[in-house]
Structures are given as structure tokens and as C-alpha cells.
BAROSE-618770 format. One record per residue: residue in one letter; x, y, z of N, C-alpha, C, O, CB in turn. Coordinates in steps of 0.2 Angstrom, whole numbers, plus 5000, padded with zeros to 4 digits. Glycine has a CB too. Layout:
N
AXYZXYZXYZXYZXYZ;...
//
This chain:
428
X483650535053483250495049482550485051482450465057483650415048;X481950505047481450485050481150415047481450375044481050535050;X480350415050480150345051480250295046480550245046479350345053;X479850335041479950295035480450305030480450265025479550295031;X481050345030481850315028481950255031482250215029482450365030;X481750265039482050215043481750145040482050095039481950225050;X480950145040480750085038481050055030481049995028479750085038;X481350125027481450085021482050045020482150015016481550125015;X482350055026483050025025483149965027483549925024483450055028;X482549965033482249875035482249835031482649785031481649865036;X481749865026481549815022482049815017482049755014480949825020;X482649875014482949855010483549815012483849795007483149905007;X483649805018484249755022484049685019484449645016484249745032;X483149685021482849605020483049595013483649575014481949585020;X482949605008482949615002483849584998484049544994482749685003;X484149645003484849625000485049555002485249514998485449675004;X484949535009485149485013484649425006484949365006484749505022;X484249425002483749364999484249384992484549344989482749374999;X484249464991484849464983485449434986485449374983485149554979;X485949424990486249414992486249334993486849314993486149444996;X485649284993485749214992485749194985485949144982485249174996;X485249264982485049234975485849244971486049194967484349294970;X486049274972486749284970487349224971487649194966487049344974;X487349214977487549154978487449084974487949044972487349154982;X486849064973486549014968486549024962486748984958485848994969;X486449074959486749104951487449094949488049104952486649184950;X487149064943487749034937488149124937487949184939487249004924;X488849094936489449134935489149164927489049124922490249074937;X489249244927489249274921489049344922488649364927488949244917;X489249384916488949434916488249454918487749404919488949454910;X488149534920487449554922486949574918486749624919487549604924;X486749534912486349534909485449564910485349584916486549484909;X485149564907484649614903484249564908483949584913484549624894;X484149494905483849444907483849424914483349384916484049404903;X484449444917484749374922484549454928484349454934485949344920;X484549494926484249574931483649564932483449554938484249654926;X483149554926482449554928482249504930481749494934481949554923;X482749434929482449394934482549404941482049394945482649334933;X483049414942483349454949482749484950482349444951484049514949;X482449554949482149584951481449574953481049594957482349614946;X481249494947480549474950480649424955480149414958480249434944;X480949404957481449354965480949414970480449414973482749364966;X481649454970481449524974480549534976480149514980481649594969;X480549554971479649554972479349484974478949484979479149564964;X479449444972479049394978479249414984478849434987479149314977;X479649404985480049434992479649484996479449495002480949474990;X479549524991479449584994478649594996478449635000479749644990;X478149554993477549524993477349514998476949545000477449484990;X477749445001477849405007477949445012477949415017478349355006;X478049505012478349535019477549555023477049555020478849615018;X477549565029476849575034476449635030476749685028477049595043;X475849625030475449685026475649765029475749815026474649675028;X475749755036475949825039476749855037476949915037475849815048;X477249815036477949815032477749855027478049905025478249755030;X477249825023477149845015476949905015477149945011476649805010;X476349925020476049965018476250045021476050105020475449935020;X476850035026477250095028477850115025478150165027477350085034;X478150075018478450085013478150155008478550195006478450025010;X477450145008476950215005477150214998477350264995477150305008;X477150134995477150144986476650134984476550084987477550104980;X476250164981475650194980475550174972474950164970475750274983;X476150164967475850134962476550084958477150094960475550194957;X476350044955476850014950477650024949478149984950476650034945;X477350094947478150124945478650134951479250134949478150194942;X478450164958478850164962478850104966479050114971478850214965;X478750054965478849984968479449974963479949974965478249934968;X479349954958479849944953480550004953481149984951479449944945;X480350064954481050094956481550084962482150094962480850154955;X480950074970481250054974481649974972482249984973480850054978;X481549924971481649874970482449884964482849844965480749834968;X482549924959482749904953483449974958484049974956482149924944;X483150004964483950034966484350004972484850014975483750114969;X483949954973484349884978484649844971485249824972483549824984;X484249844966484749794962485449824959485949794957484349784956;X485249904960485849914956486349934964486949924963485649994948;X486249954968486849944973487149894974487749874972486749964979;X486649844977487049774976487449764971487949754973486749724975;X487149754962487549734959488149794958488549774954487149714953;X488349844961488749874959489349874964489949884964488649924957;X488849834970489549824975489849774971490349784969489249794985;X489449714970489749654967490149664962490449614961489349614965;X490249714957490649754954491249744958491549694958490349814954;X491549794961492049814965492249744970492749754973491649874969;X491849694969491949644975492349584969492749544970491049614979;X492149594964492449554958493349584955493849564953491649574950;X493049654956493849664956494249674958494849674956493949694954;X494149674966494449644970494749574970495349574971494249644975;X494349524969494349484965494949434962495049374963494149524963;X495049504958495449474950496249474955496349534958495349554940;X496649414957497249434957497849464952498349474954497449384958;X497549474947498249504941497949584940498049604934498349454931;X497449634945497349694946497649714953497349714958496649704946;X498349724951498749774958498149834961497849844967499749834955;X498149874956497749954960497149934954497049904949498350064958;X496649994959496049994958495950064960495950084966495749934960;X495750094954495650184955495050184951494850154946496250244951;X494650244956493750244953493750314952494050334958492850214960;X493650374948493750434947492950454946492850494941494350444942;X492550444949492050464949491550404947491750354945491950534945;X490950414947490250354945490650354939490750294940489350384944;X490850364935490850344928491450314925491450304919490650384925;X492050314929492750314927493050284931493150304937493050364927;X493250204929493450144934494250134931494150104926492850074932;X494750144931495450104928495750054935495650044941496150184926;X496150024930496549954934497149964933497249994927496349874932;X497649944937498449944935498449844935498349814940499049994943;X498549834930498849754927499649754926499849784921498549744920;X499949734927500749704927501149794926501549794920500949624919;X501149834928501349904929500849944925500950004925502049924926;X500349914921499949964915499249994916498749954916499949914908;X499150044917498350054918497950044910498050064904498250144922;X497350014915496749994906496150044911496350074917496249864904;X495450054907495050084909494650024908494949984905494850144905;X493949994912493649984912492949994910492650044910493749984916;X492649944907492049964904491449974910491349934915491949914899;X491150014909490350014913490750064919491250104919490049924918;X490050054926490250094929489750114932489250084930490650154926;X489650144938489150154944488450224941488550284938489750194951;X487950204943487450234939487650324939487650364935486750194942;X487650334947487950394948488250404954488550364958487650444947;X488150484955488850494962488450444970488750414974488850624965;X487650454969487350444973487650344976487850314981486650464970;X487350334970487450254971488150224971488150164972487050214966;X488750264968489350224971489450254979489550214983490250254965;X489350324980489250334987489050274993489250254999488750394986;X488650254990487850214993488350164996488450165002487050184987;X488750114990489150074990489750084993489950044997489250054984;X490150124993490650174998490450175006490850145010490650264996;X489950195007489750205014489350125018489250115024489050275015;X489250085011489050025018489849995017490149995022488249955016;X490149985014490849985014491249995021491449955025491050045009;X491350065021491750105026491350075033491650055037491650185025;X490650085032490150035038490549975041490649965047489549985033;X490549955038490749885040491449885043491549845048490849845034;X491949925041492349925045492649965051493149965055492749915041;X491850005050491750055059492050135055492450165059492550015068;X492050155050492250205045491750235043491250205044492550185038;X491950315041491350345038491750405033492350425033490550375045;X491450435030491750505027491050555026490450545024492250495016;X491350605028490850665028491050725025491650725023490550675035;X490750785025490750845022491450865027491950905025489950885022;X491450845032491950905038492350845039492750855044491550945047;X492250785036492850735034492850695029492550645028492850685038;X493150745024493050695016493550655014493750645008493050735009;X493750635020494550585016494750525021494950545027495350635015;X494650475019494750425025495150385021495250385015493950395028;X495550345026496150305025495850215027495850205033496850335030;X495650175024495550085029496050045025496350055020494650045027;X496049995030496049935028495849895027495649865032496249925030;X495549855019494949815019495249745023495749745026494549795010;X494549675021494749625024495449585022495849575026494249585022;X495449575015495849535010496349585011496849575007495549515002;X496449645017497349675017497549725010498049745009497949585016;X496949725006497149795003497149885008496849895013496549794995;X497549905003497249975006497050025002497350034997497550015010;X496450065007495950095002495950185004495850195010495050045003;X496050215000495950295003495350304998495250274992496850365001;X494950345001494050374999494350445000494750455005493050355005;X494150494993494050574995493250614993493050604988494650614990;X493050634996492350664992492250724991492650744995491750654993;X491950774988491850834990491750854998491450825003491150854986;X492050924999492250974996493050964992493351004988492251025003;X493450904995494250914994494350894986494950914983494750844999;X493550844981493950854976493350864972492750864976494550804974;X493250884965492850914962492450844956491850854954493350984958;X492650804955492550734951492450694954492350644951492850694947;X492250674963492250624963491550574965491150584961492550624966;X491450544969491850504974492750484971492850464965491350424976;X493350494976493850464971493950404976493650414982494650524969;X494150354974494150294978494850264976494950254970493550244976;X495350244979495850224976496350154978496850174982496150284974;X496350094977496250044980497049994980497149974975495650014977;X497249984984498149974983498049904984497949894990498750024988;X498149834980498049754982498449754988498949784988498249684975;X498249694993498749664996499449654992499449634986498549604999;X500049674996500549624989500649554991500649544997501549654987;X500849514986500549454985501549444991501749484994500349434975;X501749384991502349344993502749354987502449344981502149264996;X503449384987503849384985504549334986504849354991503849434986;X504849274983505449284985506049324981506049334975505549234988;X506549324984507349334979507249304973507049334969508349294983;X507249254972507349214965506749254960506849274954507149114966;X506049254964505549294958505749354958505349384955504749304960;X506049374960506349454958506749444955506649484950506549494964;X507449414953507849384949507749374942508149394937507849344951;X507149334944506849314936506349354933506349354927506349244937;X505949404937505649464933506049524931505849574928505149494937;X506849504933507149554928507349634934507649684932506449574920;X506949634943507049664947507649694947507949744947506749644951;X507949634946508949644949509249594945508949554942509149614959;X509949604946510349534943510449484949510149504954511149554941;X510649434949510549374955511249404957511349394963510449264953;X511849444954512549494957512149524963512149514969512949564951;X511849564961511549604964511149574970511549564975511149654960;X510749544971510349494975510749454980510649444986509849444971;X511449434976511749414983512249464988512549454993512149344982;X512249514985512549574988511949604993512049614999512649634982;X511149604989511049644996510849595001510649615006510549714997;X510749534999510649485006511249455011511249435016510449415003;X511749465006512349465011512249545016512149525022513149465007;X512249605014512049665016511449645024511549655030511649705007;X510949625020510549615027510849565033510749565039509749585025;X511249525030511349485038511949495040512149465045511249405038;X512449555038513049585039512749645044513149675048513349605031;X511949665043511649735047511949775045512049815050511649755053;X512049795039512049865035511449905035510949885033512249865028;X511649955036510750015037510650035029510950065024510850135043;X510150015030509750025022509250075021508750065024509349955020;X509250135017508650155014508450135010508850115006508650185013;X507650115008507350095002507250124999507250175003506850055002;X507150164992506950244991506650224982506750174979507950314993;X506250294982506050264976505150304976504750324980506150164976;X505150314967504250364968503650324971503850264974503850374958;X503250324972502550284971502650234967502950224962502050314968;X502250184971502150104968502650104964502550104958501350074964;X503550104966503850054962504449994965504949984965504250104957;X503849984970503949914973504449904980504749854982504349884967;X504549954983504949974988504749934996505149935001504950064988;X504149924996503849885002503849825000503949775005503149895004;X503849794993504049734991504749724992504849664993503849724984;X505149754991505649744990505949744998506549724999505949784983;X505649765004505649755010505449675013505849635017505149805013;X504949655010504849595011505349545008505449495012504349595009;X505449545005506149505001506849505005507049445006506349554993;X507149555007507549575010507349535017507649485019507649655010;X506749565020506749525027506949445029507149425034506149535029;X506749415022506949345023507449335025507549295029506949315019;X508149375024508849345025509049365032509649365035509549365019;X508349415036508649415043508749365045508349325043508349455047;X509249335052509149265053508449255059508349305062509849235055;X508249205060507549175059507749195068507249195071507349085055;X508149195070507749205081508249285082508349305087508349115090;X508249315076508249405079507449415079507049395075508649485072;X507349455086506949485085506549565080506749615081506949495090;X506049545075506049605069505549655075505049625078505549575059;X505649705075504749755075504749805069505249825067504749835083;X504149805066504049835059503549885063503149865067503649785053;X503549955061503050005060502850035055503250055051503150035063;X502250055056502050055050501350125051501050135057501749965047;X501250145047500950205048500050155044499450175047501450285043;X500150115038499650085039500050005037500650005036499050105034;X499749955038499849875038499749875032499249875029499349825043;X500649865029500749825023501149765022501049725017500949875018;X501749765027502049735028502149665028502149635033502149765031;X502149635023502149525026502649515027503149535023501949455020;X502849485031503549445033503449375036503549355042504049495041;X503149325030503249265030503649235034504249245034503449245025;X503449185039504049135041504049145045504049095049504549125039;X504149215049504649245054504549205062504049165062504349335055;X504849205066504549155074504549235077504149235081505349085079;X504649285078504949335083504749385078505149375074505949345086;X504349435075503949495073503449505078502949465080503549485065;X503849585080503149625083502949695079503349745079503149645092;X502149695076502049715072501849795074501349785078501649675069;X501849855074501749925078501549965072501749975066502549955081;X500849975075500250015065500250095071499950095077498749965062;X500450145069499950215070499450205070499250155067499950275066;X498950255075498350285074498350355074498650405077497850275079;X497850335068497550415066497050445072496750415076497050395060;X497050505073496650525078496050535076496050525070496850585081;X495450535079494750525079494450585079494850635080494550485084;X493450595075493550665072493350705077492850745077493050675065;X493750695084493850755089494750765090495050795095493350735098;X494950735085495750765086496150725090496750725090495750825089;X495650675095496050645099496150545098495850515095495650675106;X496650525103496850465101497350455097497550395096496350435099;X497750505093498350485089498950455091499250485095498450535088;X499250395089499850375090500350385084500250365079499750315091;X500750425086501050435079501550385078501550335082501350495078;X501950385074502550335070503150365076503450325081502850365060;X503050425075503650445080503650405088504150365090503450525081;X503050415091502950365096503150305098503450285103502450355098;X502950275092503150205090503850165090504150105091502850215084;X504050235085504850225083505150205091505350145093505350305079;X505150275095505250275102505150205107505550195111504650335105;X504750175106504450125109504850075110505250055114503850105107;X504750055101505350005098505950005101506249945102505550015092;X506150055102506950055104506850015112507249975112507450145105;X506650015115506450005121506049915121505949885126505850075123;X506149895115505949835117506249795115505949745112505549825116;X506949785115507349735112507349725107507249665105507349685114;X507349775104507249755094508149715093508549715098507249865086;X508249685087508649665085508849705078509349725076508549605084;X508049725075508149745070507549775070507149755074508449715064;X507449825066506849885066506649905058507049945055507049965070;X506149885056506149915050505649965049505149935049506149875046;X505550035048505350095045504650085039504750085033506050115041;X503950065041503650055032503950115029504150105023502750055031;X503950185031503950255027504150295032503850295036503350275024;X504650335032504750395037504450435033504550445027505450415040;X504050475038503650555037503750595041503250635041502950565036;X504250615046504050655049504750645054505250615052503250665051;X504650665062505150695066505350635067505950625069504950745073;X505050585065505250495070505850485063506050425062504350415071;X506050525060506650505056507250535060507750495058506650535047;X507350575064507950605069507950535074508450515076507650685073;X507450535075507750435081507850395078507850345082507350395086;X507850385070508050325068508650335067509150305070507650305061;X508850395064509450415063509950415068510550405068509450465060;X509750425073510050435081510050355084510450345089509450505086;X509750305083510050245084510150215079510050155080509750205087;X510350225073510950195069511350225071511850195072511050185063;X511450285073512150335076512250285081512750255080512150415079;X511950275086512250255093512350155091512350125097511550295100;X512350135087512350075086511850005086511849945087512750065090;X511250055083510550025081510749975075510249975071510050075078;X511249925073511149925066510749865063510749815067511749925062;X510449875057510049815053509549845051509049815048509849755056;X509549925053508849985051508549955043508949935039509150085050;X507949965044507649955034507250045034506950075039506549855034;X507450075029506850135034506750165022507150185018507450235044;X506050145022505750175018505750255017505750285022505050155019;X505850285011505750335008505550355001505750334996506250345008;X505050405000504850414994505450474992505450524995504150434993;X505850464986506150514983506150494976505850454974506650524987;X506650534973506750534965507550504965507650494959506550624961;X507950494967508450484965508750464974508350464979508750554959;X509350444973509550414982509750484984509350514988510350334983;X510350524981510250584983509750644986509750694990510450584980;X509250624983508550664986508350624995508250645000507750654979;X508450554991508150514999508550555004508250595007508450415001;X509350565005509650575009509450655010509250665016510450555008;X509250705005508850765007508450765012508450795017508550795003;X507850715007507150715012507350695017507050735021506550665011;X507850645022507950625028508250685031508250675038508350565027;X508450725030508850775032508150825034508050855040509450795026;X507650835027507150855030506650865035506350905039506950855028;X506650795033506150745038506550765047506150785051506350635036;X507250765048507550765053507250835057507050845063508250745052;X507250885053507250945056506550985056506451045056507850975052;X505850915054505350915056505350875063504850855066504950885051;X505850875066505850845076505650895078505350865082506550835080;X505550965078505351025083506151015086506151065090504651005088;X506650965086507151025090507751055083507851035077507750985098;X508151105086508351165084509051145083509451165086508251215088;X509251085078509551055074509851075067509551085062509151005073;X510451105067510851155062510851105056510851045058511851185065;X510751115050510551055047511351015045511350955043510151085040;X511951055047512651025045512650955049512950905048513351075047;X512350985057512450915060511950845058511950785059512350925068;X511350885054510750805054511450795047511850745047509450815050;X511650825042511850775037512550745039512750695035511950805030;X512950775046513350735046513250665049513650625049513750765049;X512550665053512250605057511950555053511850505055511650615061;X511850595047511550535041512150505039512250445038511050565034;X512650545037513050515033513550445037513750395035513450575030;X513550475044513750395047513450345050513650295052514150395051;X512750385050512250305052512050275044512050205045511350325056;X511850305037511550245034512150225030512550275029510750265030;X512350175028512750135023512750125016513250115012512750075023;X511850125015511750095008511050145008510650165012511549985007;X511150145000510150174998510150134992510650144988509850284995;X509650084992509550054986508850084984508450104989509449964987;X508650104976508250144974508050124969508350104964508450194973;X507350124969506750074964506750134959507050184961505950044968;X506350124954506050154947505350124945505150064947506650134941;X505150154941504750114937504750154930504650214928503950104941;X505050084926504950114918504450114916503850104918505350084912;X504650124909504150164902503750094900503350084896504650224894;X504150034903503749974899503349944906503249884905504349914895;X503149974911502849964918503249934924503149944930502349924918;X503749894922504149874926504449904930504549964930504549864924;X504649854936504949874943505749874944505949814943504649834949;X506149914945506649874943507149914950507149974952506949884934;X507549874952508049914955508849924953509349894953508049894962;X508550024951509150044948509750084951510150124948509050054943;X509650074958510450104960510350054966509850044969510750194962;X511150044967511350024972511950084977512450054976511649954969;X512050144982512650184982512650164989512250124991512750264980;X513150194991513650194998513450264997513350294992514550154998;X513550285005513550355007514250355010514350325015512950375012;X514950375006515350405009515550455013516050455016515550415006;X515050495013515150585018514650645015514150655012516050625017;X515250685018514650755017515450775016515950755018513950805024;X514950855011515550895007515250965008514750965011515550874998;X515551025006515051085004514451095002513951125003515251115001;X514551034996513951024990513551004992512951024990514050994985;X513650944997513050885000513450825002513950825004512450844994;X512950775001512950705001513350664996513150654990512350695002;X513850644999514350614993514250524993514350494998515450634995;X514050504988513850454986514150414981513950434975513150464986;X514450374982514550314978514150254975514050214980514850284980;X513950234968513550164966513850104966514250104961513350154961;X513850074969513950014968513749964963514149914961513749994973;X513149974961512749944955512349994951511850014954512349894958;X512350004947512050064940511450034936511649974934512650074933;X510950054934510650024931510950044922510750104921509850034934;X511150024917511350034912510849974907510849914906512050034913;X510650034903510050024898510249984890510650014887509650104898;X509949944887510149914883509549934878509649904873510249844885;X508949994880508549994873507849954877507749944882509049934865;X507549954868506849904872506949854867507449844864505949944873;X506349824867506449754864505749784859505549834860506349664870;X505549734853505149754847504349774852503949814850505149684839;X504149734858503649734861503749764866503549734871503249684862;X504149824867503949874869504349864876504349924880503249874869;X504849794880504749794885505649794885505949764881504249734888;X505949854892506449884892506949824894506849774898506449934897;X507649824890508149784890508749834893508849894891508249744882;X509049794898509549824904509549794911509149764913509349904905;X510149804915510149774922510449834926510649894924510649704923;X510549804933510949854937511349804938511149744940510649894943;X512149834936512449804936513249814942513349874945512349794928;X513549774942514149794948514849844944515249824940514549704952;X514749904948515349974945515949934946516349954942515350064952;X516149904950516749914952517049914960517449874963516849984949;X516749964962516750004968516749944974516549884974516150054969;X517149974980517249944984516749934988516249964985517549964986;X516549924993516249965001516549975006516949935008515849935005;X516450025009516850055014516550015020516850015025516750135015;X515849965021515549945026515749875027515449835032514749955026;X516149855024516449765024516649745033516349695036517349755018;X516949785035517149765043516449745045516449705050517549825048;X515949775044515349745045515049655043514549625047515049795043;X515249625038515149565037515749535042515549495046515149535029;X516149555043516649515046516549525053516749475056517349545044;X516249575056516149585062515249525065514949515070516249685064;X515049515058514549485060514649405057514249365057514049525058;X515149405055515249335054514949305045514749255044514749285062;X514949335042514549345034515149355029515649395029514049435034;X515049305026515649315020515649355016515149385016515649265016;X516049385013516249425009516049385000516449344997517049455013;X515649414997515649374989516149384987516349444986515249384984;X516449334984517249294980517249364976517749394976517149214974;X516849404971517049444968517049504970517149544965516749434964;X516949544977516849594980517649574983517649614988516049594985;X518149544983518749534989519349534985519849524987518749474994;X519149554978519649584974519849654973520249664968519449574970;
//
């Protein structure tokens, strides 16, 4: 950076820091035509007032570039404040920026487009990097993709050229808010059948997969479940990033990966992590996501008598979870015949409850199965609960539940060996 980049930035700090109060003291409203220029004339006094030698090593030399410097501090600010407003809004889950000019919001499962939008690539950049600033972050050409965590607990992935061709892409996932069983109930998630099955489920320590596509609620629905662990087990949660809320808890110890640093070094993986946990007196362990070899030691202590496992999966159907895990396993680097990871899965996990999201945005959870065994074919799986569809309603919004098959469970000696009743209508 030389002298006078550097002096400009001086003085553009002073500046922000005085937009920055003026903002403060300003009436709540749109960015107006009017409410800009007055901003803008603030500024200039401001900027008047600075020591003659400040001013005069800026080098604006006429009108017009005083008023252009001055009017590109107005428009970063005001566009951070943009982005700081939509953070903001509690009824905007995601927040996706697909270049300066293309802003959309996800609202109660539905994406809207946004009006307006960052002047260009330069100045949403501008707003990106004091961003990332702040929280000791940067993205560059030989690093275009960075993963953070903002203040307020959302999480945010940045990509930029070379990796993608439209951007800056920015794409912003809200903290999730506090869930309990009953609000999940009443949104139509589950039936309250279902809800006291799998809360009996958690304090019986039956090994659960969560499974299910992108954002259809599967960390939420972790959170929910954790309540009915009882309150003096010890939880350890890991997590590849910190999403996880577990209200209430007396005994949570929280375990995040690191990413390695841009010389490669410093990495902690999940895998390590997972490792650790065992080693510290867990009670119960829960999984934010397995990706990789640390799904073979999850699996390998619910074999050996780990139980009360939570362990995240992205898949399409519970069947596929129990694939990907099988995948996942035989990304350990050892030399694992794949007949034995599926015979290891099939007698460590119990249950794959599996999220959806429908055509009307909704979250819903629509299977409930038991893992019976392995066959020639695969993984032989039983439902317990089905989501069976009733249509949609005249506004659009899907009518149906997941409802109870019939079916037994083969894991019941487990409530009984933990002292957990069995529901009146499960002992028929």
C-alpha cells in the first residue's frame, strides 16, 4: 500500500467512525435521495475540519473528486448497513448475495429476491473484507473461499474469483433460533405420536442418525432431541463449525475443528476430536455432521457400547444415510472389506430419523426406521413411522403426517435396561 492509499484510509476510518454516529442519531427509514445528501454534507464538514496537512495529502484537487471520494464512503457504509439490517430481520433464516446485484432471502422455507443491491463487484467486496477483518479472516485469489462465524452466531461461507464466475457469492445461514418438542408439534414437524417416541428414544440411548438434504432442519431437530437427555449426563458436541444450542444444559463440552491456516498447518480435524471425546467421559456424544474417517470411530463405539450417539448426515432417503456411513467409514485409510463396515453399522445404529423439505417450504420429519441388518442387497430397514400425504390445501400448504406403521422395535430391552417406559401404545 503506498503513502497516500494509506493516508486515504485514515481519513476514510475518520469519516466512517462520524457516519457511523450520524447514523446512529438518524430517524429509522429508507435511504433516501434527500437523507444521502444530507449525510453526505455532514461528511464534508467533517472532512473540512481535518488539519490542513490531512487535507492536503488526500491530492483532490477539484470538486468532483472530493464529492466522489466522500459519496464512496457513503455508499460502503450504507451498504454494509444493508447487510447489517438483514441480519437483522429475525423471519430471514438464509441470506444469499449472488453477485453486486443479486440479493435473495429464504423466509419460512421460501426464497424472495430483494430489491436493490451493491453498486458493484468492488464495493460489495470493500464490505466483505472489512467484514472478514474483523473477525481476523480474509479471501484472496490463492484463497477464494473462506468459512466464519459472525457475531450474532450465524454462519457465513464467501467464494470469489477464480472458484466462481458471478461473484462475490456470499451465503449466510441465521443462527437457529430455540426450539422446543411442542413448537415442532404445532408446526406440523411431527405428530406429538411421534415426538413421544423419539423422546422416549433419547433417554432409553438408542443411536440415532439424523439424516436428510440441506437446510431441512436436522441440527434443529438435534436440538430438540437434546432436551430429554437427562440434565447431570455429561453431553460433548462436535462440530466442524458451531451451530449447535443446547439450552439449559449443567455438563456440555463443546469440541469445533480447525481449519488449517494458509500454510496448511494447524488443522484439527473432526476425526481427532471424535478420538478425544471418547477419552473424556462422555455420557453421550453427539456428531454436528460426519464427513469423513471419524465416522469408523463413531461407529466402533456404539459397537463397543457407546450408546446415546446423535450423529448428523446429509443424504436423500435413510437408506442412502446408512450408504454414506458406510462410505464415510472406508474414508478411515484402513483396509476395511466393506461387508464388515455394514455389518458394524447395522449393530451399532437403531434408528435414522429423516427430515424433508416440501414443495410448500416446510420441514417435516418423514421417516422414522429401525435398522434390522444386512442382506445381499444392503441394509434392511424397517419404518416405524411414514410420512403419508393428504394433498395440499387451496394455499398451497402440504396436508399429511408421519404417522405410526405398526411395527415393532427390536431396541425396547433398551428402555427397560435404562429404566424408560415403554408408550401404552408401543406394548401391544
Amino acid at each position: 500500500m503506498d503513502t497516500r492509499q494509506g493516508h486515504h484510509e485514515q481519513v476514510k476510518a475518520k469519516l466512517r467512525m462520524r457516519l457511523a454516529e450520524l447514523l446512529q442519531h438518524a430517524p429509522e427509514g429508507p435511504a433516501s435521495v434527500s437523507r444521502t445528501k444530507a449525510l453526505k454534507e455532514q461528511l464534508r464538514i467533517t472532512l473540512k475540519t481535518l488539519p490542513t496537512k490531512d487535507y492536503r495529502l488526500l491530492q483532490i484537487s477539484r470538486p468532483s473528486e472530493e464529492d466522489q471520494f466522500l459519496q464512496d464512503i457513503l455508499d460502503e457504509s450504507l451498504q454494509s448497513d444493508l447487510l447489517a439490517k438483514l441480519l437483522a430481520d429475525p423471519s430471514i433464516s438464509e441470506i444469499m448475495i449472488n453477485g453486486p446485484h443479486e440479493i435473495f432471502i429464504e423466509r419460512q422455507g421460501r426464497l424472495e429476491r430483494m430489491d436493490g443491491g451493491f453498486q458493484d463487484e468492488h464495493q460489495l467486496m470493500t464490505v466483505l473484507e472489512r467484514l472478514l477483518d474483523s473477525l481476523g479472516l480474509s479471501v484472496t485469489e490463492s484463497n477464494p473461499a473462506c468459512d466464519a462465524m459472525l457475531a450474532d452466531g450465524s454462519r457465513m461461507n464467501v467464494a470469489i474469483k477464480p472458484i466462481v464466475m458471478n461473484g462475490p457469492i456470499v451465503t449466510i445461514r441465521r443462527k437457529l433460533p430455540h426450539w422446543t418438542m411442542d413448537q415442532f408439534i404445532e408446526l406440523g414437524a411431527l405428530t406429538a405420536q411421534a415426538a413421544e417416541f423419539l423422546a422416549a428414544c433419547v433417554k432409553a440411548r438408542v443411536n440415532m442418525i439424523l439424516s436428510g438434504g440441506t437446510s431441512t432442519g436436522k441440527t434443529t431437530l438435534v436440538a430438540v432431541l437434546s432436551a430429554y437427555i437427562p440434565l447431570e449426563q455429561r453431553i460433548i458436541t462436535i462440530e466442524s463449525v458451531p451451530e449447535l444450542e443446547l439450552t439449559g444444559r449443567r455438563h456440555w463440552i463443546r469440541l469445533v475443528a480447525k481449519q488449517p491456516n494458509l500454510e496448511g498447518r494447524g488443522e484439527i480435524s473432526l476425526r481427532t476430536l471424535v478420538k478425544n471425546a471418547l477419552r473424556m467421559r462422555p455420557d453421550r456424544i453427539v456428531l454436528g455432521e460426519a464427513r469423513g474417517g471419524e465416522a469408523l470411530d463413531v461407529v466402533q463405539a456404539m459397537h463397543i457400547g457407546h450408546d446415546g450417539f446423535f450423529t448428523v448426515l446429509h443424504a436423500s432417503n435413510p437408506e442412502a444415510a446408512l450408504e454414506r456411513l458406510q462410505i464415510l467409514m472406508l474414508m478411515s485409510g484402513l483396509d476395511l472389506p466393506p461387508a464388515v463396515c455394514r455389518m458394524q453399522i447395522a449393530s451399532a445404529v437403531d434408528l435414522i430419523v429423516h427430515m424433508n423439505r416440501f414443495a410448500d417450504g416446510s420441514r417435516r420429519v418423514s421417516s422414522i426406521s429401525q435398522v434390522l441388518g444386512v442382506s445381499q442387497q444392503g441394509f434392511e430397514l424397517e419404518e416405524l413411522f411414514a410420512f403419508q400425504m393428504d394433498g395440499f390445501s387451496d394455499q398451497g400448504l402440504l396436508r399429511g403426517e408421519c404417522r405410526y406403521t405398526g411395527a415393532q422395535p427390536k431396541f425396547l430391552p433398551k428402555f427397560r435396561l435404562n429404566n424408560v417406559e415403554v408408550p401404552s401404545w408401543l406394548k401391544g
